[in-house]
KEVEXKE-737503 format. One record per residue: x, y, z of N, C-alpha, C in turn. Coordinates in steps of 0.001 Angstrom, whole numbers. Example, Ala and Ser with C-alpha at 12.3 -4.5 7.8 and 13.67 -1.06 7.14 Angstrom:
<zapas>
[[13190 -5690 7800] [12300 -4500 7800] [13200 -3300 7800]] [[12850 -2250 7080] [13670 -1060 7140] [12900 30 7870]] 
</zapas>
This chain:
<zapas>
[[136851 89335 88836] [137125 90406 89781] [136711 89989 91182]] [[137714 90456 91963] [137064 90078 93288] [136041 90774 93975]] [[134895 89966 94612] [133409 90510 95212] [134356 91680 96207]] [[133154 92523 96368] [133143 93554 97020] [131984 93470 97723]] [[132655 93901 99115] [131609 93426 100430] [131535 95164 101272]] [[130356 95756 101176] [130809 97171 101583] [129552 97446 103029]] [[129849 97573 104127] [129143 98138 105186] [128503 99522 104896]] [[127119 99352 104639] [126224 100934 104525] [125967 100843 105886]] [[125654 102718 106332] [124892 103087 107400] [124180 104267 107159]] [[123304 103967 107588] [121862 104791 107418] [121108 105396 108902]] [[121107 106864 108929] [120675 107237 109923] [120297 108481 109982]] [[119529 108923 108612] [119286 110421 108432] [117833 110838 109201]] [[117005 110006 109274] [115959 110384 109913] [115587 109503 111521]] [[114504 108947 111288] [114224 107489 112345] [114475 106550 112559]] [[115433 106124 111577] [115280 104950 111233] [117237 104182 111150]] [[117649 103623 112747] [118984 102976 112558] [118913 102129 111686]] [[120094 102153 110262] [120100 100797 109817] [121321 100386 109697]] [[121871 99345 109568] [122893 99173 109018] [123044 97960 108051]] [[123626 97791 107180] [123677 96654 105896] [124924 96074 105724]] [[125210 95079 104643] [126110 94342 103757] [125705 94159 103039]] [[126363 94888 101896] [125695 94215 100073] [126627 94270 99264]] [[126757 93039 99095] [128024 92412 97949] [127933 92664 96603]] [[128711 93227 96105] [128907 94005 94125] [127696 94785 94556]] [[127265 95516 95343] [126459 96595 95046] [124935 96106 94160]] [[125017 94597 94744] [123028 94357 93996] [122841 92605 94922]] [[123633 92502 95936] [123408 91529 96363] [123172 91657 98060]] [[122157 91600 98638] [122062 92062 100135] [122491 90563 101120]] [[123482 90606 101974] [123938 89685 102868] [123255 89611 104081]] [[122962 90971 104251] [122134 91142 105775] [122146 92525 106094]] [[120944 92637 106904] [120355 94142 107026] [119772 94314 108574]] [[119888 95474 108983] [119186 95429 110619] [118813 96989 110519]] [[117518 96808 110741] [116812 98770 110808] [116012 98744 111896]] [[115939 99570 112941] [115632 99683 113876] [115497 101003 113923]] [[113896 100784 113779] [112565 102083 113649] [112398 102722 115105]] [[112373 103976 114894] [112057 104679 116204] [110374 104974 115837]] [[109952 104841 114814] [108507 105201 114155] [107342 105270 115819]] [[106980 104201 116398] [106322 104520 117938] [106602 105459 118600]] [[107929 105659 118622] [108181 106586 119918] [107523 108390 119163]] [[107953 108001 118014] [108089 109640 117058] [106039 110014 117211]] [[105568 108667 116743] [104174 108817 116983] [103620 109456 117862]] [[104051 109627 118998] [103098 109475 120197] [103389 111574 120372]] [[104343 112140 119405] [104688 113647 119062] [103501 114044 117508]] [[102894 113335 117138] [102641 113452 115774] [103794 113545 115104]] [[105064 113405 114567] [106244 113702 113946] [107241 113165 114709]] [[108016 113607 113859] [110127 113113 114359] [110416 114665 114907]] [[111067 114099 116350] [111619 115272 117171] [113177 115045 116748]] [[113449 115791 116252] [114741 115689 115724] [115950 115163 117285]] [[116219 116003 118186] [116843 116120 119395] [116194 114320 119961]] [[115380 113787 120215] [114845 112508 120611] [115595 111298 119146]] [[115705 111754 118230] [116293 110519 117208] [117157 110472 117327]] [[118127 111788 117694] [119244 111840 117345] [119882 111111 118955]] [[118941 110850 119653] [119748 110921 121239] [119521 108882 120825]] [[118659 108594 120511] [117933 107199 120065] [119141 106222 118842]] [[120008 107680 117842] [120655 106486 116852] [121893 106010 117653]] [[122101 107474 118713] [123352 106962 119647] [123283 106040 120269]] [[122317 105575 121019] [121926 104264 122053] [121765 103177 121233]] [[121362 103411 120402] [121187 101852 119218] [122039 101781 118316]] [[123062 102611 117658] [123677 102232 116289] [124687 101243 116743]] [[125503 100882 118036] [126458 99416 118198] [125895 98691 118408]] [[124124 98336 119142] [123595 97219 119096] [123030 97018 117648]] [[122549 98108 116853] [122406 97376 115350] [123472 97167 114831]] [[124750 97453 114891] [125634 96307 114113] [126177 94909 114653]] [[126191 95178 115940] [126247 93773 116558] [124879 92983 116077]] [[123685 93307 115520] [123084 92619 115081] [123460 91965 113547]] [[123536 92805 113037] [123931 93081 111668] [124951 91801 111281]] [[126307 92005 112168] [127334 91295 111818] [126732 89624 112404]] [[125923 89444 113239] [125751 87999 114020] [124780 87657 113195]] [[123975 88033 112231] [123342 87736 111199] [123402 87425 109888]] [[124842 88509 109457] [125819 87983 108373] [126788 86968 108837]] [[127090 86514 109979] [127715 86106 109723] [129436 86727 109496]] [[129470 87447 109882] [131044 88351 109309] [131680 89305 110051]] [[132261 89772 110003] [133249 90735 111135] [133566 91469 110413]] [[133631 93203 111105] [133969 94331 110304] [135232 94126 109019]] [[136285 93219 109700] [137454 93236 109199] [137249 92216 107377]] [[135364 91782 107431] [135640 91163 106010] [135406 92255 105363]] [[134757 92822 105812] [134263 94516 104367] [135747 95007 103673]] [[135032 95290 102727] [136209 96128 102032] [135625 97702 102241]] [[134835 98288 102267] [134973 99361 102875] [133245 99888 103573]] [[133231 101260 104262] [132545 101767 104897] [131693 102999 104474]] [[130650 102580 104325] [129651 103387 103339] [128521 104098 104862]] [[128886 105640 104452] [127862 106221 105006] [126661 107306 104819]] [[125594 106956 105045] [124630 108974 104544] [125313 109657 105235]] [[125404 110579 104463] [125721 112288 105184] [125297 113584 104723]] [[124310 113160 103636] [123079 114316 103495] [122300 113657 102542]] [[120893 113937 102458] [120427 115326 103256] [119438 114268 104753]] [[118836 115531 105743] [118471 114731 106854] [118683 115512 107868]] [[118146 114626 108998] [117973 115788 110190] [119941 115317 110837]] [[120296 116925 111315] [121559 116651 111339] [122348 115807 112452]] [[121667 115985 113750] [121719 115296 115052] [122200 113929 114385]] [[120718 113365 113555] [121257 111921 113340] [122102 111319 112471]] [[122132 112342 111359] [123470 112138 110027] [125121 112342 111149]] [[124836 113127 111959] [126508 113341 112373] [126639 111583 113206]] [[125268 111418 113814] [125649 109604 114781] [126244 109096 113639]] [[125718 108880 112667] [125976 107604 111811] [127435 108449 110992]] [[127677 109337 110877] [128872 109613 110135] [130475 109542 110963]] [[129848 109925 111856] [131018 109971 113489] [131378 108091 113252]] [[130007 107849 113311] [130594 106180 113870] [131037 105582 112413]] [[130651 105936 111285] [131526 105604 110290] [132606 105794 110029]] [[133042 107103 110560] [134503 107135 110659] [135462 106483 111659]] [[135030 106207 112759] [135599 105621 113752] [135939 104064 112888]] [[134795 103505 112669] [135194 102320 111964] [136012 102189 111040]] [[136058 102991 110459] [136850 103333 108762] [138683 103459 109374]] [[138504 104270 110848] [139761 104474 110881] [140280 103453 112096]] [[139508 102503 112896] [140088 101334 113059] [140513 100221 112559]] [[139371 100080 112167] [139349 98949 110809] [140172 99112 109579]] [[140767 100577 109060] [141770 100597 108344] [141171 100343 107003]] [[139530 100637 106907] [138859 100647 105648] [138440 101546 104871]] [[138249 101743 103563] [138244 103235 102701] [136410 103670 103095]] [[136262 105126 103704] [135030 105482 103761] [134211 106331 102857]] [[133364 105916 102258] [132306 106234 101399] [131683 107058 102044]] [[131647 108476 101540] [130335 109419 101425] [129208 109400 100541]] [[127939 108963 101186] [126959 108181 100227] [125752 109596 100086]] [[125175 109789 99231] [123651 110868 99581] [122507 109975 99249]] [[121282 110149 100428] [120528 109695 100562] [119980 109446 99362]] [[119601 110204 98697] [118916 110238 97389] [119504 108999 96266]] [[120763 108735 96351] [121566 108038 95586] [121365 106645 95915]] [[121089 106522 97235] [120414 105641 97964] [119388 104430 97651]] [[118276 105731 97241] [117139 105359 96830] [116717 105007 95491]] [[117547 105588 94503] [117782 105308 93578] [118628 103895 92935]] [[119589 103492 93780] [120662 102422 93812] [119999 101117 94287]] [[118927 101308 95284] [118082 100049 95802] [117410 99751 94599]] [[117452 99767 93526] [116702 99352 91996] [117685 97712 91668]] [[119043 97949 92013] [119928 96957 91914] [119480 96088 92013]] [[119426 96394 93323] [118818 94815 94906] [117961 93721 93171]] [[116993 94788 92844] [115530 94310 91781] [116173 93737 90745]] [[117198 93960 89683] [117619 93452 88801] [118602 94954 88628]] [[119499 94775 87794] [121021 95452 87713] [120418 96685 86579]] [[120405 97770 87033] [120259 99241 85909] [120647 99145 84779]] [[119754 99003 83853] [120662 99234 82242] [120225 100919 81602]] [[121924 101260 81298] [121885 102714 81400] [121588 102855 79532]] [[120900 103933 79025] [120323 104885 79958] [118529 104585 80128]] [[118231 105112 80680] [117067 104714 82132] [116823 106166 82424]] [[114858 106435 82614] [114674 107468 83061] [114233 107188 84371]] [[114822 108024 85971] [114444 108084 87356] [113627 108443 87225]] [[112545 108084 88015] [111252 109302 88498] [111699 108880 89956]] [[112262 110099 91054] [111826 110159 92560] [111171 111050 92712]] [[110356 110423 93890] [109451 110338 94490] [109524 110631 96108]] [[109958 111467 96623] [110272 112087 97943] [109406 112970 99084]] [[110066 113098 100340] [109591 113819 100855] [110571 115485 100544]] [[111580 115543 100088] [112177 116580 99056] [112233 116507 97894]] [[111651 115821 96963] [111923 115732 95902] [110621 115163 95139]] [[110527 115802 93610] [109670 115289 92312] [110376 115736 91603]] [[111337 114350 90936] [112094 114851 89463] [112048 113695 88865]] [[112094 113690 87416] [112562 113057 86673] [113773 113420 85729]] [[114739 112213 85966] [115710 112439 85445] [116682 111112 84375]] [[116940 111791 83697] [117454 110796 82617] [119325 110702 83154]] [[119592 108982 83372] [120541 108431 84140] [121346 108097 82931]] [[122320 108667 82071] [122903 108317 81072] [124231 106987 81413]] [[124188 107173 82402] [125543 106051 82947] [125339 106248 84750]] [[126707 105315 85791] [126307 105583 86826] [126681 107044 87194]] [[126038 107869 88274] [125911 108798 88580] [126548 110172 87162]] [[125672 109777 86397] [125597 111166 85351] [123879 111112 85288]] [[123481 112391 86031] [122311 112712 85546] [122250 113915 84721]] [[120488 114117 84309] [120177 114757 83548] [118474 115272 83905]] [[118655 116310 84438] [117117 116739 84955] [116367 116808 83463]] [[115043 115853 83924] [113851 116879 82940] [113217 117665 83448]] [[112999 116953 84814] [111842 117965 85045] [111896 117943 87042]] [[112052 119185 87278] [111661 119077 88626] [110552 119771 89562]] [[110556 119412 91011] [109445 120364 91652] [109640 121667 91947]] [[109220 122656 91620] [109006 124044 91253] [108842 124505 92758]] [[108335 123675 93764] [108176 124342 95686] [107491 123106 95802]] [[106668 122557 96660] [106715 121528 97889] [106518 120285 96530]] [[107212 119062 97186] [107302 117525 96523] [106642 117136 96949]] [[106006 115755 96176] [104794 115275 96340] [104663 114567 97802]] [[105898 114094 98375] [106160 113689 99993] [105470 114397 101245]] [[105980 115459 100855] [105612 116716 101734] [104164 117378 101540]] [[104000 116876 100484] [102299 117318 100325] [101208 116200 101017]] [[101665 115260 100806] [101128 114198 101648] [101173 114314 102870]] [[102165 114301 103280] [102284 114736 104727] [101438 116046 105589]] [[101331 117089 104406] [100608 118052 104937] [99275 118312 104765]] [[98670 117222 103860] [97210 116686 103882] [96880 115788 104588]] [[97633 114927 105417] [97425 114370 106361] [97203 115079 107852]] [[98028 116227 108003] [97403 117009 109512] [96176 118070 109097]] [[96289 118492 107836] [95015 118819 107445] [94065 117863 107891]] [[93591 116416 107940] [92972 115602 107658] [92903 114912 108826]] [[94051 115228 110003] [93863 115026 110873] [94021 113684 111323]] [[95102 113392 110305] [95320 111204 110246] [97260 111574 111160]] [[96938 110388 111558] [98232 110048 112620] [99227 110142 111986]] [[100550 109931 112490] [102368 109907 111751] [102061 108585 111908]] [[102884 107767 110622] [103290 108922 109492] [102240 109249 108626]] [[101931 110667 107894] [101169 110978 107438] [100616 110032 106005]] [[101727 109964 105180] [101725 109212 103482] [100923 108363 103588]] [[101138 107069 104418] [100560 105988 104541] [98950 105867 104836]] [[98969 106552 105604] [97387 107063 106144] [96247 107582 105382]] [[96935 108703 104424] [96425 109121 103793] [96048 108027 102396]] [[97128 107162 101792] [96846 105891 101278] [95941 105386 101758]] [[95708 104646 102805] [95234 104084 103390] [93534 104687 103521]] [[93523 105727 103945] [92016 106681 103745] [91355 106430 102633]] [[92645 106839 101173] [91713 107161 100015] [91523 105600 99649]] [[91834 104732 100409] [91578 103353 99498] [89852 102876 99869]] [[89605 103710 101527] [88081 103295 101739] [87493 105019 101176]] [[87555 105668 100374] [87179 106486 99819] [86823 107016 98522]] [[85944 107746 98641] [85329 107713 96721] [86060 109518 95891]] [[86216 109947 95019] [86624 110788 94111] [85541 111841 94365]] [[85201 112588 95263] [83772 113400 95618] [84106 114852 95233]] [[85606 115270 95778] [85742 116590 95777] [85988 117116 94885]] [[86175 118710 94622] [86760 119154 93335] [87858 119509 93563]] [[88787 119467 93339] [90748 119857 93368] [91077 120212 92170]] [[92295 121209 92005] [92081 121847 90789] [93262 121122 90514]] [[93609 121012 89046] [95301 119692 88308] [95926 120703 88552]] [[97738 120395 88867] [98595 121063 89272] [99275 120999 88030]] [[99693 122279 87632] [100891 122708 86571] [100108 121724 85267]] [[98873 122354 84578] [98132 121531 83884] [98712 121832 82364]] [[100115 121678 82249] [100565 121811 80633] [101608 120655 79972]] [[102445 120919 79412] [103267 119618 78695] [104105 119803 79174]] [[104448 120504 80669] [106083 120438 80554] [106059 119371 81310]] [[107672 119379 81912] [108049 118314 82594] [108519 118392 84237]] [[108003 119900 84933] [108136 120254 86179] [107108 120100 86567]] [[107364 120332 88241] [106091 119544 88913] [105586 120564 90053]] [[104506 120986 90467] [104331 122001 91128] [102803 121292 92105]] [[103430 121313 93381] [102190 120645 94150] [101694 121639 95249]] [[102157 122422 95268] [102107 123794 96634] [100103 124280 96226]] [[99814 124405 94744] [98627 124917 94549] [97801 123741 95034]] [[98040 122526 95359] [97013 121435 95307] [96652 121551 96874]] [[97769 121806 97428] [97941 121312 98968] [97301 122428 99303]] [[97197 123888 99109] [96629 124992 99297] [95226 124650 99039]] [[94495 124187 97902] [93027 123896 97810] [92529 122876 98804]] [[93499 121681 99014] [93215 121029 99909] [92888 121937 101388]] [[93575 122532 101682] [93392 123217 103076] [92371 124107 102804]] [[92030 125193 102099] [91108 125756 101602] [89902 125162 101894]] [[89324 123815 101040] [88408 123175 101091] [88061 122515 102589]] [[88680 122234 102730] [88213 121762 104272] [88600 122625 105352]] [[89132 123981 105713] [88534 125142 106512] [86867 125625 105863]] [[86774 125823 104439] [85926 126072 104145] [84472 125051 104364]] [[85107 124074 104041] [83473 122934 104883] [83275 123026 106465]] [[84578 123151 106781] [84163 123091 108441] [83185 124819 109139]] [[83905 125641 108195] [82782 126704 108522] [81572 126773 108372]] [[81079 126357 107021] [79465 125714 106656] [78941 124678 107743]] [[79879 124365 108428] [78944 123441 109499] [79344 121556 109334]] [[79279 122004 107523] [79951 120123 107039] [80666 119658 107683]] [[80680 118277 107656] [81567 117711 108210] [82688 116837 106508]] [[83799 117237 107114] [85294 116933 105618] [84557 115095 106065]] [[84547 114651 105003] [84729 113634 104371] [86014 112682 104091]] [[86843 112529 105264] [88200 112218 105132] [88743 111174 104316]] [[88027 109867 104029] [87879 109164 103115] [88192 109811 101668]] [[87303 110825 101049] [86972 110852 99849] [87398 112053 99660]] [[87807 112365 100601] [89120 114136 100724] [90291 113887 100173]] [[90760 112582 100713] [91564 111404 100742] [92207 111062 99477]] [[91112 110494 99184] [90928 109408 97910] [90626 111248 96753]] [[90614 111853 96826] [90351 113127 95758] [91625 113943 95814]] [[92027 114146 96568] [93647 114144 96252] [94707 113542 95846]] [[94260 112282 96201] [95372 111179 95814] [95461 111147 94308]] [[94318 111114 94168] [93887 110917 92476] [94331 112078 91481]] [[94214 112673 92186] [94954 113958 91421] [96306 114323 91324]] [[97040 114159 92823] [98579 113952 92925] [99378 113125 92123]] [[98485 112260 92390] [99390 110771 91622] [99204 110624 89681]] [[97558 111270 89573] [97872 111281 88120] [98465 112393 87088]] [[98854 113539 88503] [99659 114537 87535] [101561 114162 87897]] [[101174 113014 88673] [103066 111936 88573] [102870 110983 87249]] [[101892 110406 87132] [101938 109723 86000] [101963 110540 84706]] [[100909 111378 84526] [101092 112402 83329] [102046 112535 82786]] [[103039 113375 83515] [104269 113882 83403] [105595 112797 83363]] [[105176 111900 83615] [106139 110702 83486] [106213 110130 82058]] [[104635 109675 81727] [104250 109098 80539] [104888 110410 79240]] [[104377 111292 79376] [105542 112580 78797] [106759 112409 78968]] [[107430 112269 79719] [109107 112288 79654] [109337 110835 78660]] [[108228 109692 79113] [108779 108438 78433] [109009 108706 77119]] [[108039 109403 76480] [107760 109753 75201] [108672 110429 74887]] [[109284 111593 75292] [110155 112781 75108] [111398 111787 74848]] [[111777 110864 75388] [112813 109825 75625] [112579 108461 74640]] [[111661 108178 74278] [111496 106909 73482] [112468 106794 72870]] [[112811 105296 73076] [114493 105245 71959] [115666 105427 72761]] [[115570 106138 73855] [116784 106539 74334] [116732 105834 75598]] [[115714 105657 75858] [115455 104412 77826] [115267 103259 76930]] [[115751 102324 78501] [115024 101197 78219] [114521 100596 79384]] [[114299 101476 80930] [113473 101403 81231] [113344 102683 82305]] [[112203 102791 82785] [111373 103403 83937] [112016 102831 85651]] [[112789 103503 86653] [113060 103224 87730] [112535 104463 88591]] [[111921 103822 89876] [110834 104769 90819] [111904 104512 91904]] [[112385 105558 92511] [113020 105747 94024] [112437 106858 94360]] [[112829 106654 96339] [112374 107800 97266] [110922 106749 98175]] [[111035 107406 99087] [109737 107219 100101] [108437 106969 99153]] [[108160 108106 98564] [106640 107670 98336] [106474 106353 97527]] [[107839 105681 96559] [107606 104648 95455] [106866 103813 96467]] [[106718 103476 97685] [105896 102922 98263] [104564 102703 98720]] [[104118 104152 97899] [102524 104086 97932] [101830 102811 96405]] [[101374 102434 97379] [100448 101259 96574] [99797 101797 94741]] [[99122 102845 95189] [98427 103100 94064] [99293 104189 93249]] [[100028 104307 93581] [101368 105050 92463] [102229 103735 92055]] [[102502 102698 92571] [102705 101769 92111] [102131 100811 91111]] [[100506 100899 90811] [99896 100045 90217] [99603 100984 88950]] [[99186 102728 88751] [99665 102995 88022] [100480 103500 86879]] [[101770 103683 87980] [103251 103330 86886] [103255 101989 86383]] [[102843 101021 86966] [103034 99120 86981] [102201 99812 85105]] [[100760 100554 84970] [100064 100144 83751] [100605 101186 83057]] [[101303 102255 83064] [101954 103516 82626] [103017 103171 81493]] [[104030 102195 82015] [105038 101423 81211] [104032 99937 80904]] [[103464 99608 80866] [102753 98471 80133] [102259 99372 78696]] [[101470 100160 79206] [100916 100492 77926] [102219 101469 77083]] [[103220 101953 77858] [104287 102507 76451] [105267 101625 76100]] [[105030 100088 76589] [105762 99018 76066] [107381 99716 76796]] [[107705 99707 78008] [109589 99806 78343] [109083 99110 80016]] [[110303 98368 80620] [110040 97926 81600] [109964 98904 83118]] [[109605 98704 83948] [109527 99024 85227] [110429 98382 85893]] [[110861 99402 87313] [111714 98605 88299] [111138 99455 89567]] [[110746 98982 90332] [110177 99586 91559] [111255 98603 92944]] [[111461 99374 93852] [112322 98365 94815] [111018 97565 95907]] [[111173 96873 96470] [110232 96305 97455] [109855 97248 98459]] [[108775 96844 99037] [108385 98050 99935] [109548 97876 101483]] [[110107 97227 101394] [110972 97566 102904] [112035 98083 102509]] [[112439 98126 101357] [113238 99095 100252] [113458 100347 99942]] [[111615 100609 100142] [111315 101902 99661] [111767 102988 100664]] [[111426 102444 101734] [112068 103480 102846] [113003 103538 103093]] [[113637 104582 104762] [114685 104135 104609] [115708 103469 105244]] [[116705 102892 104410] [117620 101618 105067] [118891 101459 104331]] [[119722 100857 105413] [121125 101083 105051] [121617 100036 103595]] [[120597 98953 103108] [121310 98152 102258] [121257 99627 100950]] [[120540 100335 100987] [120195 100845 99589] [121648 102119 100190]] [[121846 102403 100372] [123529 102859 101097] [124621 102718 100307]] [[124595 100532 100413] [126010 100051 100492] [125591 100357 99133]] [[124436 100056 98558] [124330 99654 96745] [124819 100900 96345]] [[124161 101828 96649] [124838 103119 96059] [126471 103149 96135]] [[126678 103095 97382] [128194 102921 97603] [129061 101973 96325]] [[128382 101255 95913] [129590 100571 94877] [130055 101390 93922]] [[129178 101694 93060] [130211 102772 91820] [131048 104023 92700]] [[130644 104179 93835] [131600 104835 94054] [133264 104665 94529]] [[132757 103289 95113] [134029 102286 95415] [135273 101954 94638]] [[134011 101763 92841] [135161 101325 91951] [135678 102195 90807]] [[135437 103635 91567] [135607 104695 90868] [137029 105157 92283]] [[136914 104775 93192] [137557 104598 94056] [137528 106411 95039]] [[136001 106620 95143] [135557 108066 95071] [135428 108058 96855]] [[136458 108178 97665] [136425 107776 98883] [136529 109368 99737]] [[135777 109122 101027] [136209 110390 101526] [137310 110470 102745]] [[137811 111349 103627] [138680 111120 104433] [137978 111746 105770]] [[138787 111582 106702] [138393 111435 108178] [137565 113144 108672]] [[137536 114289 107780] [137015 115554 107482] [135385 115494 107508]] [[135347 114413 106733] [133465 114570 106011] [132668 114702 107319]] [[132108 115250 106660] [131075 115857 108134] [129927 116132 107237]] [[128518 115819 107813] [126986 115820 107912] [126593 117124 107315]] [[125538 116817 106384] [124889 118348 106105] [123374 117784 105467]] [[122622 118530 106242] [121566 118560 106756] [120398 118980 105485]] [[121475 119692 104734] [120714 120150 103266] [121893 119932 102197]] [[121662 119259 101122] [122227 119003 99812] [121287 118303 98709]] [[121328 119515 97549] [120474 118774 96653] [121422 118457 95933]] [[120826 117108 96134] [121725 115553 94823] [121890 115932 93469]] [[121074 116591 92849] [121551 116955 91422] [121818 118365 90999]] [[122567 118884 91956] [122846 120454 91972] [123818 120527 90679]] [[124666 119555 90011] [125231 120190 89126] [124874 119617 87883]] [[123869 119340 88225] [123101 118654 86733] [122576 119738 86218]] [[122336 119800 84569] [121621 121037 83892] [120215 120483 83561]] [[119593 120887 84073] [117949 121127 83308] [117808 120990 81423]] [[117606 120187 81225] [117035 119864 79920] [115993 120833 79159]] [[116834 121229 78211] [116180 122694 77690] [114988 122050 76342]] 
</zapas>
């Protein structure tokens, strides 16, 4: 069969990217160009400032892109773009200019969702053997879901109100650590000890995930020390949440594996957070000890960027699932809205 060479673009949040990835698991060349400094110096992403930022940069990142591959729009076979979910300013840059290309260039354009994204950068790692249980890991999202083929899911279990992304993030201005929040807060609990008390979130056998009560004690606890006079312990505030977040992700994972034994054959982590270190090391011992393999993407992977785009983009290519010059940006879409919940 002949290779398939597909242009992703990525531009839902901070972050211009644009890619080439051949059969959808082979990356040719990639260019992401982080607004992350400028967003810093706001504590956060000003939506109106990214969106003014993907316009000024998205033709110098593909003029990078292409002088790095090596290649000219006219080798792609087609044009892969996000167009939900994300802040909308910057999904319409990158969807506008995907279409422009699509309809000079005379190439078929892919409507890609972020989420599919993140999930599809597993490729890049070694090629998905279906069926396979997802765990993402988001700043919208905590689900696990069983991938019976490409894009057929199957929820087990999802987040009930805030994902473990967003909880991070909001224990970080609790905590009073810089943008981006996730990292920081990593970064804290690694010089920090297990001191506090935090109560386990959604402490039963199912397979949904509920982090809104954790993030609430978190804030709780440290208004409440700062009134006593204490001083929060940010380190070990840190490091006492983490420990708790992350082992009621593993819990509930190691449960689904089980619920599934026989039917996976392996464990794949997408979304933003698969990039925290110590959710990485233990899922890395999570599937060691239930004997099925792991696939985690690299950490410049984990975030986000246009190769994990094009990858997604292939099954849709050769399903020949194309959109037309109409598609337009939306700012909210959940990726597995017509999936049924596993009874």
């Amino acid at each position: 069969m002949k290779d398939v060479y597909i242009l992703g673009i990525e531009s839902s949040c901070d972050e211009t990217s644009i890619s080439i990835v051949k059969n959808g698991c082979e990356e040719i060349a990639t260019t992401v160009l982080t607004q992350m400094d400028t967003h810093a110096l706001y504590g956060g992403v000003v939506p109106e400032i990214a969106s003014r930022m993907h316009t000024e940069n998205i033709t110098m990142v593909l003029e990078d892109l292409l002088k790095k591959a090596n290649m000219k729009v006219e080798d792609v076979d087609a044009i892969a773009v996000t167009y939900a979910p994300g802040l909308l300013g910057g999904l319409l840059v990158g969807v506008e200019f995907a279409k422009v290309l699509s309809l000079v260039y005379d190439k078929p354009l892919i409507a890609t969702h972020h989420i599919a994204g993140h999930i599809y950068a597993n490729n890049l790692v070694k090629k998905m053997e279906f069926p396979l249980l997802a765990l993402v890991v988001s700043g919208g999202h905590t689900e696990l879901v069983l991938m019976e083929d490409d894009y057929k899911f199957k929820i087990l279990g999802t987040t009930k109100d805030d994902a473990i992304g967003e909880c991070y993030d909001k224990v970080a201005r609790v905590l009073g650590l810089p943008y981006p929040g996730g990292p920081n807060v990593e970064k804290y609990a690694r010089e920090g000890k297990h001191t506090y008390e935090l109560p386990k979130p959604m402490d039963n056998d199912e397979l949904d995930f509920s982090f809104s009560g954790l993030k609430s004690a978190v804030i709780n606890l440290s208004h409440n020390e700062e009134q006593r006079g204490n001083v929060v312990r940010k380190e070990d505030l840190a490091k006492t949440f983490q420990d708790v977040a992350v082992d009621e992700v593993v819990r509930k994972t190691r449960l689904a594996i089980r619920k599934e034994k026989g039917n996976i054959k392996s464990l794949i982590v997408a979304g933003g957070v698969s990039a925290n270190g110590y959710l990485r090391e233990e899922l890395t011992k999570l599937c060691e000890e239930e004997g099925i393999d792991i696939s985690i993407p690299p950490l410049r992977l984990c975030t986000d960027n246009a190769t994990m785009i094009a990858c997604a983009a292939y099954p849709q290519y050769l399903k020949k699932d194309f959109a037309d010059l109409s598609l337009h940006a939306k700012s909210q879409e959940y990726f597995f809205k017509d999936s049924k919940v596993d009874e």
